[in-house]
ZAMARGU-4260 file (C-alpha; in steps of 0.2 Angstrom, whole numbers, plus 5000, padded with zeros to 4 digits):
<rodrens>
0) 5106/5059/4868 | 5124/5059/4876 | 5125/5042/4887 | 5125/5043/4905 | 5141/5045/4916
5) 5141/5037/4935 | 5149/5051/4944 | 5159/5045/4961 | 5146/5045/4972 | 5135/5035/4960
10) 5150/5023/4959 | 5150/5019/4978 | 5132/5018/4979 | 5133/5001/4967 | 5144/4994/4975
15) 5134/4995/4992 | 5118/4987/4984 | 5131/4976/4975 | 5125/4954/4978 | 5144/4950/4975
20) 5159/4953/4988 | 5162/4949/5007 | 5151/4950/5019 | 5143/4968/5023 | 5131/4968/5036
25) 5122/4979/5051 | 5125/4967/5064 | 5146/4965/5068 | 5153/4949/5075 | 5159/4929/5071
30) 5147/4918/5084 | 5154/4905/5072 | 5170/4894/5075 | 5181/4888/5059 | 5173/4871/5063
35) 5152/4877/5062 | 5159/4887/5047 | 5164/4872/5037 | 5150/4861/5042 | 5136/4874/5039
40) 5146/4876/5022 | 5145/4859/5019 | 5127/4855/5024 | 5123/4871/5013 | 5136/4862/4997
45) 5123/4848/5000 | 5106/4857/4999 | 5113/4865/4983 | 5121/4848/4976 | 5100/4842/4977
50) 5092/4857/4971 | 5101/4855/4954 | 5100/4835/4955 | 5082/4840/4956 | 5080/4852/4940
55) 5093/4841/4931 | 5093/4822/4935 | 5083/4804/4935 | 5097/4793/4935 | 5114/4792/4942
60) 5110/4803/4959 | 5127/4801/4966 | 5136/4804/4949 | 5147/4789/4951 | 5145/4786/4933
65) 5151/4798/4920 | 5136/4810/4918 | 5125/4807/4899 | 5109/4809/4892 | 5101/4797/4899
70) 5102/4801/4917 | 5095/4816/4913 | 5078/4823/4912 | 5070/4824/4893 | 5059/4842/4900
75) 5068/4852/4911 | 5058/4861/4923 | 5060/4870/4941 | 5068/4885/4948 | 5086/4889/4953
80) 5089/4907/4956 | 5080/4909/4973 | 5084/4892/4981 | 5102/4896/4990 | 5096/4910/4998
85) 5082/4900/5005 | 5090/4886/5008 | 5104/4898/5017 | 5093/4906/5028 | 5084/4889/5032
90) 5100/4882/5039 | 5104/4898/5050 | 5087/4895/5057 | 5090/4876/5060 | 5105/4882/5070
95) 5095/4894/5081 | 5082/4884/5085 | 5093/4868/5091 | 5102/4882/5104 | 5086/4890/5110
100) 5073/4875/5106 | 5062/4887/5097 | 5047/4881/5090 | 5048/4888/5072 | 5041/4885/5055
105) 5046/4891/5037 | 5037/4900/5023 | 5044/4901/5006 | 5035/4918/4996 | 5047/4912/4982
110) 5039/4893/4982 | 5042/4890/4965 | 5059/4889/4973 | 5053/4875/4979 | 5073/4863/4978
115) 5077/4876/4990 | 5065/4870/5005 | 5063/4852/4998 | 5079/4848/5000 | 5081/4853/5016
120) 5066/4844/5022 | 5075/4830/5013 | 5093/4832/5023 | 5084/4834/5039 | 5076/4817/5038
125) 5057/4824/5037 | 5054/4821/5016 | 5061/4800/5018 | 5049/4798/5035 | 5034/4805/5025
130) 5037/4797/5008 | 5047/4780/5014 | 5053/4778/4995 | 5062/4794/4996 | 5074/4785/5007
135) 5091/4793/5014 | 5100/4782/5001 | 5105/4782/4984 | 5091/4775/4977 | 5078/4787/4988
140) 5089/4801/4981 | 5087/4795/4963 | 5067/4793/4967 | 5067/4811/4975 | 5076/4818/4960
145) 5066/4812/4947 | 5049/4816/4955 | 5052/4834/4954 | 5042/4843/4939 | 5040/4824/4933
150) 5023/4816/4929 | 5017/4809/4943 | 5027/4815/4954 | 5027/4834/4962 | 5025/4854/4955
155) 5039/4863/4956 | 5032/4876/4969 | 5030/4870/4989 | 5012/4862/4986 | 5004/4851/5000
160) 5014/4837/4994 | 5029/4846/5004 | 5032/4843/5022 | 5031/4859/5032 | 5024/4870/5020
165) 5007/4878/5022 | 5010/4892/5009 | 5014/4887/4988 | 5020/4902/4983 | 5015/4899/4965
170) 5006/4916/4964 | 5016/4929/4974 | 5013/4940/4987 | 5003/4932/5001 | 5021/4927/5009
175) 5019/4938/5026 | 5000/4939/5026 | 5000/4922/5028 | 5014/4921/5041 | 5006/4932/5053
180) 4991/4923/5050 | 5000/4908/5059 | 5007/4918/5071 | 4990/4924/5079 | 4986/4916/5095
185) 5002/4905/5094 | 5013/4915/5106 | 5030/4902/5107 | 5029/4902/5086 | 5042/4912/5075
190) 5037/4912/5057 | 5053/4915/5046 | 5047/4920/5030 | 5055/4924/5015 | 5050/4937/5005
195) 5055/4937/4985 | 5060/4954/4978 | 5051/4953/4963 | 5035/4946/4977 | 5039/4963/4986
200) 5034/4973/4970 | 5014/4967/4971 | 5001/4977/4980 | 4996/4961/4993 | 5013/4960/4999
205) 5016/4981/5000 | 5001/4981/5013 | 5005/4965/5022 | 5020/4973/5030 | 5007/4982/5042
210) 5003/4968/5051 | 5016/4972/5065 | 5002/4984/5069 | 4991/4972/5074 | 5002/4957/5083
215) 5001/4958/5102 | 5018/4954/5110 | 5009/4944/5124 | 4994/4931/5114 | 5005/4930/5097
220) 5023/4926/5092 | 5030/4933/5080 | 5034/4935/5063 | 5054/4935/5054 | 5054/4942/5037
225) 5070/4938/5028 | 5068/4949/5010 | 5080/4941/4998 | 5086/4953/4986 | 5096/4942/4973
230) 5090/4955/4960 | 5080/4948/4946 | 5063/4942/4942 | 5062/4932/4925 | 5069/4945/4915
235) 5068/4963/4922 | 5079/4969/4938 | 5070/4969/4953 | 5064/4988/4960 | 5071/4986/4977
240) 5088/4979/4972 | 5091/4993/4962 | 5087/5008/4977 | 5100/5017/4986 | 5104/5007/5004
245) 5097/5021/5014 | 5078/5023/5003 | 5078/5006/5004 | 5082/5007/5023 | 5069/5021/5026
250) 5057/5012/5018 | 5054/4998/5031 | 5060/5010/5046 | 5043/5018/5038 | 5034/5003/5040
255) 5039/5002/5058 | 5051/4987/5055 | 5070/4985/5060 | 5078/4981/5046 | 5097/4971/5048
260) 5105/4969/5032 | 5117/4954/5029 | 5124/4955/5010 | 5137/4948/5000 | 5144/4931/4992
265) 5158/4927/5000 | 5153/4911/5009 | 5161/4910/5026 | 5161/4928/5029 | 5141/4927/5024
270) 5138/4911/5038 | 5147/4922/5050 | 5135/4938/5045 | 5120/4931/5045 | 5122/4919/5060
275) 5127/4933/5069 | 5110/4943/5063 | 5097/4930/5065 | 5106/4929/5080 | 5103/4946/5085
280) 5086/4944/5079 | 5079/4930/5086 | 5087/4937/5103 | 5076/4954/5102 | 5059/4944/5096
285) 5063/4935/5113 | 5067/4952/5123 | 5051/4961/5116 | 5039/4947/5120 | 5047/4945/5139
290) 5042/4964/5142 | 5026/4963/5136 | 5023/4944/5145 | 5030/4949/5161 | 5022/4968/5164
295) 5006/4962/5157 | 5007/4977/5146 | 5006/4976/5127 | 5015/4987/5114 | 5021/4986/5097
300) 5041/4985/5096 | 5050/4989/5079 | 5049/4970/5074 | 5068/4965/5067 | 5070/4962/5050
305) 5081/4955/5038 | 5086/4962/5022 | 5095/4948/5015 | 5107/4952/4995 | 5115/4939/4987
310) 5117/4933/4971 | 5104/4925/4960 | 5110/4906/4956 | 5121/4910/4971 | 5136/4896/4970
315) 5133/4893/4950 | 5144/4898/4938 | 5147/4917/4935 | 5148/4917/4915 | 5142/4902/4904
320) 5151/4906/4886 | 5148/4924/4883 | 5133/4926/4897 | 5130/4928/4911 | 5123/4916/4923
325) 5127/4918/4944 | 5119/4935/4950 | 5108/4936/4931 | 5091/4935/4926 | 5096/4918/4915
330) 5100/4912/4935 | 5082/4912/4936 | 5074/4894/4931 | 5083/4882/4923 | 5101/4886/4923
335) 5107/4875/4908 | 5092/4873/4895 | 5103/4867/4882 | 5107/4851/4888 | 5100/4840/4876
340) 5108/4849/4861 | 5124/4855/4867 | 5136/4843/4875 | 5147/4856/4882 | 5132/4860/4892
345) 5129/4842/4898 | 5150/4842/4903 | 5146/4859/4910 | 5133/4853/4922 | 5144/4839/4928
350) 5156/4849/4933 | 5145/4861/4941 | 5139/4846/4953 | 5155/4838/4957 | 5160/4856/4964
355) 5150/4852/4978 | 5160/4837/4980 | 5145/4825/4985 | 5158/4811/4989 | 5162/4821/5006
360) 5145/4826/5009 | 5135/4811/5008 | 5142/4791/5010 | 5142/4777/4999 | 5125/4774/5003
365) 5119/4789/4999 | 5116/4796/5015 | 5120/4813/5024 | 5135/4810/5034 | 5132/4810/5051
370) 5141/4825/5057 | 5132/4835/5045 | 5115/4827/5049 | 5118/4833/5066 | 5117/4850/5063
375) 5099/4849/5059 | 5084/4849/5073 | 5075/4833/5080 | 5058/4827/5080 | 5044/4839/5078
380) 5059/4854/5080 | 5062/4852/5063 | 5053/4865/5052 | 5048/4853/5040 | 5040/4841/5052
385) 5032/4854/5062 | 5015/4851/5067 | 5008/4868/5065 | 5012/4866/5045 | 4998/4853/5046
390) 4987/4862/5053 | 4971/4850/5054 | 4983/4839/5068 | 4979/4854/5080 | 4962/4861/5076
395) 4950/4861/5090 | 4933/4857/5087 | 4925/4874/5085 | 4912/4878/5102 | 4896/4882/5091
400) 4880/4888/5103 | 4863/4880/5097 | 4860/4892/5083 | 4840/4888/5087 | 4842/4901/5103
405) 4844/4915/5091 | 4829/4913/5082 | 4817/4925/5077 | 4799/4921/5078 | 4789/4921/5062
410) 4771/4919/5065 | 4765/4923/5049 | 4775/4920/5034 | 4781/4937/5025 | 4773/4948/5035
415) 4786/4956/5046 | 4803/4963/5043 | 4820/4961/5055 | 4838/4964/5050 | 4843/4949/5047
420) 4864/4951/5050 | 4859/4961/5065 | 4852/4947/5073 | 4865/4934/5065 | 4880/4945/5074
425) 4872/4938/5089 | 4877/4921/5084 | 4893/4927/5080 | 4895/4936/5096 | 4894/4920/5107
430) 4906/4909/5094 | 4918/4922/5097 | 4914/4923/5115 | 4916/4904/5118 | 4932/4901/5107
435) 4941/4916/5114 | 4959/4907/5109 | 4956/4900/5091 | 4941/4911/5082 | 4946/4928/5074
440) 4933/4937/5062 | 4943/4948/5049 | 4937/4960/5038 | 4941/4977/5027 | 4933/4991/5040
445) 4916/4985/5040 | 4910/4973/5054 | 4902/4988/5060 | 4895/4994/5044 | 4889/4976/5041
450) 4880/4977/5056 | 4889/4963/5064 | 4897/4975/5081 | 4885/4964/5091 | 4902/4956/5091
455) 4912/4969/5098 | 4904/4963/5115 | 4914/4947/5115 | 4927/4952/5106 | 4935/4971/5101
460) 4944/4977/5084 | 4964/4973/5089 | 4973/4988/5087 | 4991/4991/5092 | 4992/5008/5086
465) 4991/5025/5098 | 4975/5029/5104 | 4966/5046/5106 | 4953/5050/5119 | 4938/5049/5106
470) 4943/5030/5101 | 4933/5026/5120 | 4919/5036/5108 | 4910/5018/5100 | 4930/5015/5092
475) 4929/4998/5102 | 4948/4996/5099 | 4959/4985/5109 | 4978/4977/5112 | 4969/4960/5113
480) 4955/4958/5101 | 4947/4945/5093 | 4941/4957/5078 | 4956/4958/5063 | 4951/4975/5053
485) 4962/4983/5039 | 4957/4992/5023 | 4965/4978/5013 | 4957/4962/5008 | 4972/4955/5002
490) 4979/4955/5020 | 4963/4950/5029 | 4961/4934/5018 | 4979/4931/5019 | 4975/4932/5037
495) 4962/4923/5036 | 4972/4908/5026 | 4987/4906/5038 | 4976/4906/5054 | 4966/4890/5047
500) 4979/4881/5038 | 4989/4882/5055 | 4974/4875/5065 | 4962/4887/5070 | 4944/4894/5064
505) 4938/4910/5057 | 4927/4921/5045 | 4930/4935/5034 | 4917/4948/5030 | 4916/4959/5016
510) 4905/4970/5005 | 4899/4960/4989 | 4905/4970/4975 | 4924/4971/4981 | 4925/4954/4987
515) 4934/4952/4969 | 4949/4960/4974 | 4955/4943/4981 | 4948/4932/4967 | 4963/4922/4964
520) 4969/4922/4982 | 4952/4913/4984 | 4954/4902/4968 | 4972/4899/4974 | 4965/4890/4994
525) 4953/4880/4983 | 4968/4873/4975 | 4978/4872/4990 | 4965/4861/4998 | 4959/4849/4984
530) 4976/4844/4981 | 4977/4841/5000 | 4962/4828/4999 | 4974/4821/4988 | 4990/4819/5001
535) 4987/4804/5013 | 4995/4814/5030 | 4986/4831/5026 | 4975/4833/5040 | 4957/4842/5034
540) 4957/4860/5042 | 4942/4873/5046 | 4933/4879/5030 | 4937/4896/5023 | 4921/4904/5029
545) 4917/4921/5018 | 4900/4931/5023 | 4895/4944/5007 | 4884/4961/5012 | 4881/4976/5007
550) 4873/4967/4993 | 4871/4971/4973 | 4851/4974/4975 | 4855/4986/4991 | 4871/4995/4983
555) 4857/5008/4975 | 4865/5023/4986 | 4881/5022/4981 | 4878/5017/4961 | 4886/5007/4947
560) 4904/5003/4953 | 4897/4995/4971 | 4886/4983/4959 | 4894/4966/4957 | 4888/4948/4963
565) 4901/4939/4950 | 4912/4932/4961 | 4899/4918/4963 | 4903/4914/4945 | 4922/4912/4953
570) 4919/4901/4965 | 4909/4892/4954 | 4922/4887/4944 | 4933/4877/4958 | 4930/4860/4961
575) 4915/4855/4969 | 4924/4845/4982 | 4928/4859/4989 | 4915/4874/4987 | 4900/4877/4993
580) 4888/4893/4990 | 4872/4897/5001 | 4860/4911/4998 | 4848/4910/5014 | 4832/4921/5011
585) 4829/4925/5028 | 4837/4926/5047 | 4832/4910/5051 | 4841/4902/5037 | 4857/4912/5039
590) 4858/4905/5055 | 4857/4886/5051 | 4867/4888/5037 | 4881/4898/5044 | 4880/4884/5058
595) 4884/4871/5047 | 4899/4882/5036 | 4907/4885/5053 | 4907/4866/5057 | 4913/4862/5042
600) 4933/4858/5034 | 4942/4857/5021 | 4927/4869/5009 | 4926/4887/5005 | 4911/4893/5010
605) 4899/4907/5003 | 4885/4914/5011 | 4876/4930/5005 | 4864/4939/5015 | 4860/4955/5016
610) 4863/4967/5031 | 4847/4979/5028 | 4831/4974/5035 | 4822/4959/5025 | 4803/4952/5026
615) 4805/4935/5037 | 4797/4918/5031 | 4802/4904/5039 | 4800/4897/5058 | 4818/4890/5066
620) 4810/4872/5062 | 4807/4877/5044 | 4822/4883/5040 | 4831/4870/5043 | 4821/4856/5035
625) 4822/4869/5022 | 4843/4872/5023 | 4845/4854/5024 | 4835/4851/5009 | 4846/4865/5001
630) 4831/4869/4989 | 4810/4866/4990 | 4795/4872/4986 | 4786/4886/4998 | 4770/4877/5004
635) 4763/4892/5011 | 4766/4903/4992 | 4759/4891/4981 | 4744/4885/4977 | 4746/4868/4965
640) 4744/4857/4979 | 4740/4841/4971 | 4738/4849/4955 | 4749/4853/4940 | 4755/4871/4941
645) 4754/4880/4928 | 4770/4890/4932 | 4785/4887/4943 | 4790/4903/4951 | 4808/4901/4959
650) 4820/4913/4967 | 4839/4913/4976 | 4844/4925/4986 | 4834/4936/4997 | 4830/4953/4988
655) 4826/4941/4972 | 4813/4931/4985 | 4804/4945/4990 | 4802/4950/4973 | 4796/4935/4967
660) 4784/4931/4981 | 4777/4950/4974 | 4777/4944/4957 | 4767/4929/4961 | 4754/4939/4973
665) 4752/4949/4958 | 4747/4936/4945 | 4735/4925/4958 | 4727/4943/4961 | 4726/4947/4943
670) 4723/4930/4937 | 4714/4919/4952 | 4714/4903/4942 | 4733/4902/4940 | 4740/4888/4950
675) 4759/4892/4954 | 4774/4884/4960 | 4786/4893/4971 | 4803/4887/4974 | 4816/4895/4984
680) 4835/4888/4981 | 4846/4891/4997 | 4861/4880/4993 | 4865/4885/4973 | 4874/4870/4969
685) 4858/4859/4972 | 4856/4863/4954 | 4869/4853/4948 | 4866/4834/4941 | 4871/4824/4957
690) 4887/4816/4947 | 4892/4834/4945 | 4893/4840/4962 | 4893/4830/4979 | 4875/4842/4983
695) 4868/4837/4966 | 4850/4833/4965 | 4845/4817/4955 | 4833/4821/4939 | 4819/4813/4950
700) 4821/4827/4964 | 4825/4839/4950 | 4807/4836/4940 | 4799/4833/4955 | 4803/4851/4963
705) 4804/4862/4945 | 4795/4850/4932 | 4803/4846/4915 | 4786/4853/4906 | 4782/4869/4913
710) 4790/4885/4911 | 4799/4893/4926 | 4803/4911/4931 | 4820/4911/4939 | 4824/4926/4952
715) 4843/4926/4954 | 4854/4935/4965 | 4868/4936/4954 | 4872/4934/4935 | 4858/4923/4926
720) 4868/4914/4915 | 4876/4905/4930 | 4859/4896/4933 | 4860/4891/4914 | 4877/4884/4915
725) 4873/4874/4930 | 4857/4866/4926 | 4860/4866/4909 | 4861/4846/4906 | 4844/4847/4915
730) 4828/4841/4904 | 4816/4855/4902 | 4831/4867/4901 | 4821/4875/4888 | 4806/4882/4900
735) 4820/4889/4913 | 4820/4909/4912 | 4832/4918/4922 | 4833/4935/4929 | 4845/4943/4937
740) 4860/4957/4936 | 4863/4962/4919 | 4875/4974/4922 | 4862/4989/4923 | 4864/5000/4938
745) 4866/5019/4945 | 4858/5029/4958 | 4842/5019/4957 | 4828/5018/4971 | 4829/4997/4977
750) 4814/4995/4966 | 4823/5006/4951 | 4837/4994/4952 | 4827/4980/4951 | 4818/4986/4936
755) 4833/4990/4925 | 4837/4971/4927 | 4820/4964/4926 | 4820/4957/4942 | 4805/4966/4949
760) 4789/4959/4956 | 4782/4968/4938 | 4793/4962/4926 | 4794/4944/4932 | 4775/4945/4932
765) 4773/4950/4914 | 4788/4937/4910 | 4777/4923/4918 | 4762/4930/4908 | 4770/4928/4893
770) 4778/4912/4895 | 4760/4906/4899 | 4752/4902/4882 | 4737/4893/4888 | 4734/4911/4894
775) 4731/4914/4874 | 4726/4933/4874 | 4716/4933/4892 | 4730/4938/4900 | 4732/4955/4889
780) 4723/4964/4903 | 4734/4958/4918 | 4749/4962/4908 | 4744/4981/4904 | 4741/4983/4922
785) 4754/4979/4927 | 4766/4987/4916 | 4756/5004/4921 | 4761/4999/4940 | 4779/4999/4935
790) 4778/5016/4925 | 4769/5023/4940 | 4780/5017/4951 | 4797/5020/4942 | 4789/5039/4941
795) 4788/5042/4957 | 4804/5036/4962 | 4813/5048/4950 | 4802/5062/4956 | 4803/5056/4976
800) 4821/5051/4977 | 4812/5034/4985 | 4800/5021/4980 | 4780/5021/4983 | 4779/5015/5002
805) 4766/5004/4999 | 4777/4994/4988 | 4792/4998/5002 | 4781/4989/5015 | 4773/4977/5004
810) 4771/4960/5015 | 4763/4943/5010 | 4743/4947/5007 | 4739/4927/5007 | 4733/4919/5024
815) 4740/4903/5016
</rodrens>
């Protein structure tokens, strides 16, 4: 195959995506005297003089010894490519928020370019204030540089360990999601946000770039993305680096932004660009938001936007040997790995940090020098130290109405049926309604099919799009709502993340089986917030609050791929400081346990409940003696009081609960003498040893409810070999038997469904018969009975398209 030829046009089209040269940018103009030129430059030389005494150095911060081994790092760790464009945009903001007194914070999508925003929280006084050891002198800096990537010390992403960050960035793409998640309610706010090109490849980051359609000019601020294009990921080019400047133009004038580009790597033509963009930018944001303040009429401006190129490793060195380095993939983490075994490297390094000439940037102390220092903001004006970053300083205690005024009446246990989320979006309605400033529910396009638009009342779906007539038509759409809809999960929980971590409360509701889709964004806030218990000044903020429907035993209509309750199993894995996972049977007990989750901090909670209508078994009072307890035995569906049961029937969840309450009226109809135990779990961690799990019980509580002697029939919501691995130290292990999903599912009847996995009133009645084996042979008879039942009914299900009514409107048949 002949190689290829650039023709002209070709030719011209690298060199305008092309990181290196002077300045290019859309917006014209030096607002820059030669003066701010060289002090930005300088304070920038500085940051970049840290980020590599970061990477590199433990000893000798100042290098006013000659540079050897020993003042080196033995593992070097860290990131270097993305952290002069961070740090170069961090500073152009400091500028702007000094001459406008702007209330703004910083979030770093890259954070694993983490020197970037570090050292900047270190120049601007914030880091030494925190962490007094880190002191702005020569032995602080030696401390701040050898904690990075150090044992005992901090990561080398912006964890909670970093003033002013309230987004890591170790797993990419929740960069804007979680800016615009700060942004709701918090009008004054502008979010800068950078957004890494190899981030802007995932699918989170793609969707989140709709969010303009859902920030109101007037209740929110406003949300300045700064896409850094410095062309590389580890080792690949990055998509969007490699586009023609107009696709890559359309492309976000077709996601309604206005994009400004500012690109190059001459230095003082690229302070001039970009402090002549943010500029222009900061300016419009202001302009939109007085319209829409000042005529009371909302409406969605093309938000600015900037499209930042410069080289990867901006400021290192261009070629190392034969390689490449400055604007290379090799720029990407540690710039010079061959220090240890190549001493030119080690001379090469030295070199490389006396260019930025620390001797005229800092004092013999150590210390920035004061006309540099002065570039930066004061007090609680400085990114790093803004409040708003430690979002637990500004939460407000959540206006919760008693929950017992929403009860249902239950006069006799099992015996009637109400819709259980129907009745909790009540409860939801008035949170909403009473916390009109710092509550948001969020959701992919169901609160209305979860059967929660009982909310709607308090609070409608924001939407800042155009509206038809027919939208008036039930579409309950609004410019200022308080319900977040968008047919991405990834952005509602990014959402959802930013609007708690910056202070404020909320819940995300979702169907049960695609609730995986933001597994590790879930698994990543566990982290976030354990390691925040861990940092002294982190203030706890609201819990994560997320509500499962459209559950696995109701998914029957729509088959197979809506049949999933594993991500209990992921959740299960986080530590148990900070998870928490309720199954609540009944309305009742989704009430009192959604009343504590929403009081709650610093936990991810869980609650699954179905949205269909469910058979009700607790009064208000009941359920929660019940919820507190977490897990106890129904008084009124046993009949082993004072006696040893024979069996221990027990359940999670409430589709499993009504099936084992229809199992056990089975077997004390077909075998009276049985005495049985039943047990319903409503808190799942309850299972756990106490020294496992803060809601552990103690082997006493744990006999004394499930026995250590007597076989138990375990009715689980999700997969059964959870309940294995969390009781599995308990003693009696061995009589535990657990149903539930095993991956069996199609276009079942409820009843069908149950059957394929043996959760069934049937099959768990047969499973307690044969565990039984005082029964000996006397309970054949019971057992052929009831295995004809289940053919009869699993008959007439496949014949009817629906199961036997009179086991669809079974109820309770015990007076006791």
């Amino acid at each position: 195959m002949a190689p290829h030829v650039d023709h002209p046009a070709e030719e011209l089209d690298k060199m305008t995506i092309s990181a290196f040269g002077p300045a290019r940018s859309t917006v014209e103009g030096k607002p820059l005297s030669d003066e701010e030129v060289r002090k930005m430059n300088d304070y920038f030389r500085a940051s970049m003089y840290l980020c590599l005494g970061m990477i590199f150095l433990k000893e000798n911060p100042l290098l006013k010894e000659k540079l050897t081994l020993g003042h080196v790092k033995r593992r070097l760790l860290g990131h270097w490519g993305s952290d002069a464009g961070q740090s170069f945009t961090y500073i152009h903001m400091n500028r702007l928020i000094k001459k406008y007194d702007l209330d703004a914070i910083f979030i770093s999508g890259p954070g694993h370019g983490a020197p970037g925003v570090l050292s900047n929280s270190y120049l601007e006084g914030v880091y030494s204030e925190v962490y007094p050891d880190k002191s702005e002198d020569e032995e602080g800096m030696r401390r701040f540089f050898k904690q990075f990537s150090f044992p005992g010390g901090i990561g080398s992403h912006c964890t909670p360990e970093t003033p002013g960050s309230l987004h890591e960035g170790g797993e990419l793409g929740y960069a804007i999601s979680h800016a615009f998640g700060t942004v709701f309610d918090h009008p004054d706010l502008i979010t800068v946000t950078m957004v890494g090109d190899g981030e802007a490849e995932t699918g989170p980051l793609a969707t989140s770039w709709h969010s303009t359609k859902f920030l109101n000019p007037i209740t929110d601020g406003a949300v300045l993305p700064v896409l850094h294009l410095n062309g590389y990921k580890i080792n690949n080019p990055t998509l969007l680096a490699r586009i023609s400047h107009k696709e890559l133009e359309s492309l976000f004038i077709g996601y309604g932004w206005t994009p400004y580009f500012v690109e190059g790597s001459d230095l003082p033509s690229m302070h001039q660009a970009m402090a002549a963009t943010m500029e222009q930018c900061i300016t419009e944001i202001k302009q939109y938001q007085k319209q829409a303040r000042e005529s009371g009429k909302p409406f969605r401006p093309r938000w600015p936007m900037i499209v930042l190129r410069t080289p990867k490793g901006w400021t290192g060195p261009r070629k190392i040997g034969d390689h490449f380095l400055e604007g290379f993939w090799r720029a990407h983490q540690v710039p010079l790995p061959d220090i240890a075994s190549n001493k030119a490297s080690l001379q090469l390094l030295e070199e490389w940090m006396k260019s930025y000439e620390p001797d005229k940037l800092f004092d013999e102390s150590g210390a920035l020098r004061p006309e540099l220092k002065a570039l930066a903001p004061t007090g609680t004006r400085r990114m790093s130290a803004n409040p708003i970053t430690n979002g637990g300083i500004l939460r407000r205690k959540l206006h919760v109405p008693d929950f017992r005024d929403y009860a249902t009446s239950v006069t006799k246990p099992g015996a009637q049926t109400v819709g259980s989320m129907a009745l909790f979006a009540t409860f939801l309605r008035d949170i909403v309604k009473k916390n009109p400033q710092h509550f948001r529910v969020f959701g992919p396009d169901e609160t209305e099919s979860n059967k929660l638009s009982a909310i709607y009342a308090a609070g409608k779906k924001v939407w800042m799009g155009e509206y038809f007539d027919e939208d008036a038509d039930g579409g309950n759409l609004a410019f200022a709502g308080r319900v977040m809809e968008m047919l991405s999960e990834h952005t509602c929980e990014g959402w959802l993340e930013g609007y708690i971590l910056s202070g404020r409360h909320g819940l995300i509701n979702s169907y049960e089986p695609f609730i995986h889709i933001i597994d590790s964004m879930v698994n990543q806030h566990c982290k976030w917030i354990e390691k925040c218990l861990e940092v002294e000044w982190r203030v706890k903020v609201a819990s994560l609050n997320i509500l499962l429907t459209a559950t696995v035993w109701r998914q029957d209509h729509n088959g197979f791929t809506h049949q999933d309750p594993g991500f209990l199993d992921v959740v299960a894995n986080k530590s148990p400081e900070v998870v928490r996972i309720y199954l609540p049977p009944d309305a009742n007990c989704l009430l009192s346990v959604t009343n504590h989750c929403m009081r709650s901090s610093n936990y991810v909670n869980v609650i699954v409940a179905d949205k269909q209508e469910h058979l009700q078994y607790l009064t208000m009072d009941q359920a929660i003696a019940h919820c507190t307890k977490g897990v106890g035995i129904w008084e009124w569906a046993s009949n082993d009081a004072g006696e040893e049961p024979d069996l221990v029937m027990a359940s999670c969840g409430d589709v499993p609960t009504h099936e084992s309450l229809a199992a056990t009226a089975l077997l004390r109809e077909h075998i009276p003498n049985l005495k049985i135990r039943f047990v319903n779990v409503v808190d799942l961690f309850k299972l756990i040893p106490e020294k496992e799990h803060p809601h552990g019980l103690s082997d006493h509580e744990y006999r004394a409810i499930f026995t250590d002697d007597k076989p138990v029939i375990f009715n689980f919501h999700s997969y059964p070999w959870l309940i294995h691995r969390l009781t599995y130290k308990r003693k009696g292990q061995h009589n535990l038997h657990v149903r539930g999903y095993k991956e069996k599912g199609n276009i079942d009847t409820p009843l069908e469904l149950a059957i394929r996995n043996e959760t069934d009133r049937f099959s768990l009645a047969i499973d307690a018969i044969d565990r039984l084996p005082m029964l000996g042979n006397k309970g054949a008879a019971a057992r052929e009975a009831l295995r004809n039942e289940q053919i009869a009914a699993e008959n007439y299900a496949f014949h009817e398209g629906i199961d036997p009514e009179d086991l669809r409107t079974w109820v309770w048949p015990f007076s006791k």
